[in-house]
Structure formats: structure tokens, C-alpha cells
N, C-alpha and C positions, 0 to 999 in steps of 0.2 A: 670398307674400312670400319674397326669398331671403336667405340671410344675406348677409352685408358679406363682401368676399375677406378681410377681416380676424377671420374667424370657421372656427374648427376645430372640431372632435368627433369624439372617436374611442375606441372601446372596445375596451378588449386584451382578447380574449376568449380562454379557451383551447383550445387543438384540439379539433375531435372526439375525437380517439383518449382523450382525458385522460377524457371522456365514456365512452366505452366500457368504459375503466381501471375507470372508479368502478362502474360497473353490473356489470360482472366481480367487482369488490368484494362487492356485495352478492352475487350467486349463491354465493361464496365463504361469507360470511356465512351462507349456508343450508343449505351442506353440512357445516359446521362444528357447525349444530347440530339435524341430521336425526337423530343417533339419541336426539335426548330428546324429538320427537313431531312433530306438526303446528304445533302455535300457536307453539313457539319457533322453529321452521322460518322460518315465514312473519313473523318477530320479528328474527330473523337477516340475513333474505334486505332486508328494509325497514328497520332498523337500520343495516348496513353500508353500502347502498347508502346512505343517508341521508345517512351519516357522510362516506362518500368523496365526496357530491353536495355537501357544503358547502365540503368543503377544495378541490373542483375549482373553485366556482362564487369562493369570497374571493381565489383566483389569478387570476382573469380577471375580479375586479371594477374593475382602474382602468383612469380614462378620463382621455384625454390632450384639453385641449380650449383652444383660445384664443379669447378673448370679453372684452370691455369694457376691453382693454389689455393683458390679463392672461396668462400662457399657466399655466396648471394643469393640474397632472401629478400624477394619485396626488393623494396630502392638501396637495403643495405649492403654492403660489402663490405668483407670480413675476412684476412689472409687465416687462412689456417692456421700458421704458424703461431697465432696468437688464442689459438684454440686448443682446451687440452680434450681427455677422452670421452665421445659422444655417451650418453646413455639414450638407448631407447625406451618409451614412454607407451604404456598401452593403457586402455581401460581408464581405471581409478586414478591411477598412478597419473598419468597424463592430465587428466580433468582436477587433480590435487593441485597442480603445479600451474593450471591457467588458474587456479581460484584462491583456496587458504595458504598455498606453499610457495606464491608467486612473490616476486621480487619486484618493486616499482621501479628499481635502477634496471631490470634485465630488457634486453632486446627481446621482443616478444612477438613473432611474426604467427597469428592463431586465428583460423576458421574454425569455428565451433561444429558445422558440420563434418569435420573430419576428427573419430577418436583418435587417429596416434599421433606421438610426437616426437622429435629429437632435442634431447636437450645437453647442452655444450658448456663448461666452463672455459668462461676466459679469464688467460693468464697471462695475459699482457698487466704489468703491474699498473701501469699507467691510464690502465682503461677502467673508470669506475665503475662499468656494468658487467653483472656479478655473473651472469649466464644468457647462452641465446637459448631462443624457446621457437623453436618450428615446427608446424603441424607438417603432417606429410603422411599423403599414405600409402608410401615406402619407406618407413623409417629406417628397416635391415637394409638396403640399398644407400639410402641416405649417410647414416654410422659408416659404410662401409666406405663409400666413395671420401669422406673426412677423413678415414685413419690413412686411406691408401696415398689422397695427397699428401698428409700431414709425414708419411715414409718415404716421397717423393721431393719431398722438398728439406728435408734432415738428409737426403743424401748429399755430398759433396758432385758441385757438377763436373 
């Protein structure tokens, strides 16, 4: 069974390199503490690596997903219906709008290692945040899955 074009899922995961970083970490960790023996070595080397595997892994835990009306992004949840027409963000454009052209009121869900982005006005009157801003690198996917629910849920059931 396939999902609905109205159905996204996507996880920001982070580079390999950040990978790499962390495991460098841990070697790091066991040179640091080779001249007090073996077992703190290998306490060292499994500690630091640990450490930097979990600060890498909580950076690349969110998942940007549209399902049952909804577009969820990170912890937030957001109906459609109070979204109006996506733009997608590439390049310049996208790296304008996390920097000079960003909004401190807008929901801002942004990994810097990913250039694209989608970005969403809301038009919920009641909601004082002026736009969402989500990286993603499927943002043609993204846009589309938003407009397909947004036609999905404006139909009468």
C-alpha cells in the first residue's frame, strides 16, 4: 500500500562527516587518558565516543512529516488548514530567509547542513507567527504533500 500524495516523511539526519567528528572524539578520549593505563584508555576511547555519538545522533533526530492534515516538524504540529501556499527555497533564497529575511516571530525548524527549504505562510489570524521555515531535502516533495493535504481537507467529507 502507498501513502496518499498527501503523506511526507523525512529525517534530518546529520552528515557523515559529524559521524566521523564524534568517533575522532572518542580516539581523542583515549589518548587523553593512555598514560593512566589500559582500562581508562578503553573507558576514554568508549566514553567520549559515546558522548559525542549522542550529541550527533539528538542533532539529526527531527523528522519533518505531513500525515492526517497535519504537517509536523520537530516537536511542532501544525493543521494545514491554517497554512497557506508553500514556496520552495533553494540556494540563496533559502540561506536569505534563515539569516537577513528571517522573522523572530516565525517557526523555524533549520539544519544548516541542508540547503533547501519550505517555507509556509500562516493564516490563521490568531496565530502570531508570521511563517514556518523548514529545511528539507525534499522540498518539491514537501510543497507537494502541504498542497495535496491542504485539497484533502477543503474537500467536504
Amino acid at each position: 500500500m502507498q501513502p496518499s500524495p498527501a503523506h511526507h516523511d523525512e529525517r534530518l539526519s546529520a552528515p557523515r562527516a559529524w559521524w566521523g567528528i564524534a568517533a575522532l572524539t572518542g580516539v581523542a578520549g583515549a589518548l587523553i587518558t593512555l598514560p593512566l593505563g589500559t582500562l581508562p584508555l578503553l573507558a576514554g576511547f568508549v566514553g567520549g565516543g559515546a558522548l559525542a555519538g549522542m550529541l550527533v545522533s539528538s542533532m539529526g533526530s527531527a523528522r519533518v512529516r505531513v500525515v492526517n492534515g497535519v504537517l509536523a516538524a520537530g516537536d511542532s504540529r501544525i493543521p494545514v488548514s491554517a497554512l497557506g501556499e508553500p514556496e520552495v527555497l533553494e540556494g540563496e533564497e533559502a540561506r536569505a530567509w534563515r539569516t537577513y529575511k528571517a522573522d523572530m516571530r516565525a517557526f523555524m525548524l533549520m539544519r544548516s547542513y541542508i540547503p533547501t527549504a519550505v517555507r509556509i505562510e500562516v493564516t490563521d489570524p490568531e496565530d502570531p507567527t508570521p511563517y514556518v521555515y523548514v529545511s528539507t531535502r525534499e522540498p518539491q516533495a514537501l510543497a507537494a504533500a502541504v498542497r495535496a493535504a491542504q485539497e484533502a481537507s477543503a474537500r467536504p467529507a
